[in-house]
C-alpha positions in Angstrom: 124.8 197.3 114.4 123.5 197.0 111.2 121.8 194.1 109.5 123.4 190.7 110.0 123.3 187.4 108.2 125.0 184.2 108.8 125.0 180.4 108.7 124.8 178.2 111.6 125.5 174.7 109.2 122.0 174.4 108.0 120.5 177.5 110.0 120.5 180.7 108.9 120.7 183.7 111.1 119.4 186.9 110.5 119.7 190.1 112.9 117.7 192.9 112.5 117.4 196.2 114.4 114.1 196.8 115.6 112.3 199.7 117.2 113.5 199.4 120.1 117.0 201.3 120.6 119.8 198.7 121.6 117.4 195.6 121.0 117.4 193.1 117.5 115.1 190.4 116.4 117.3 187.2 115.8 115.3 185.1 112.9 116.7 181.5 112.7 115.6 179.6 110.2 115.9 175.7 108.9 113.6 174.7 106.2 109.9 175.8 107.3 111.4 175.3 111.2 111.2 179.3 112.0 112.4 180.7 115.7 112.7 184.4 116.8 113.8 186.2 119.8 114.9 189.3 120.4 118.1 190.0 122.1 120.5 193.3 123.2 123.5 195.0 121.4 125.5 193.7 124.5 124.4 190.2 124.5 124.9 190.0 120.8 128.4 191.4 121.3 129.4 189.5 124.4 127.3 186.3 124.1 126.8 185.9 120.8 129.3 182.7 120.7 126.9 181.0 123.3 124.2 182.0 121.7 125.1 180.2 118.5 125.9 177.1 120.2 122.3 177.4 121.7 120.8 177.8 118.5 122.6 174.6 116.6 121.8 172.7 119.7 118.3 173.7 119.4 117.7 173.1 115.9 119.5 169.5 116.3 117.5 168.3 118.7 113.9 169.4 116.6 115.4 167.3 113.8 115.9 164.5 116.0 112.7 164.9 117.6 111.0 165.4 114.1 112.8 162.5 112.9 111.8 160.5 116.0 108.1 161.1 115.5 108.3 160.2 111.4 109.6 156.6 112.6 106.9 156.2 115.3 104.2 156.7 113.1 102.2 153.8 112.2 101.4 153.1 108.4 98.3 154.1 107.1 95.9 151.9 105.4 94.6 152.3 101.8 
């Protein structure tokens, strides 16, 4: 497997080979929000559909959370 690029909606995907033989780094990235791992040829071949849905979910719910914190904060005095 070569390098790989793809869109998850907003996230963008990116698989690279590393030194490893038969292991990638998966880069997902959303804005500054950044998250690697690294995962095997087979599990990128046979679980890659679950891993995407992993991935979405997981970036959704930082948005949410990030979004949740913004309205919580108080306003700050001049």
């Amino acid at each position: 497997m070569e390098h790989t690029s793809y869109k998850l909606g907003p996230v963008s995907v990116t698989i690279t080979p590393t030194k490893t033989a038969g292991r990638y780094e998966v880069r997902c990235q959303e804005g500054e929000t950044v998250s690697t791992f690294t995962a095997s040829e087979y599990e990128l071949t046979y679980y890659r559909r679950h891993m995407n849905t992993k991935i979405t979910q997981a970036f959704k719910a930082h948005r949410e959370s990030a979004t949740d914190s913004d309205s919580n904060e108080s306003p700050k005095e001049s």
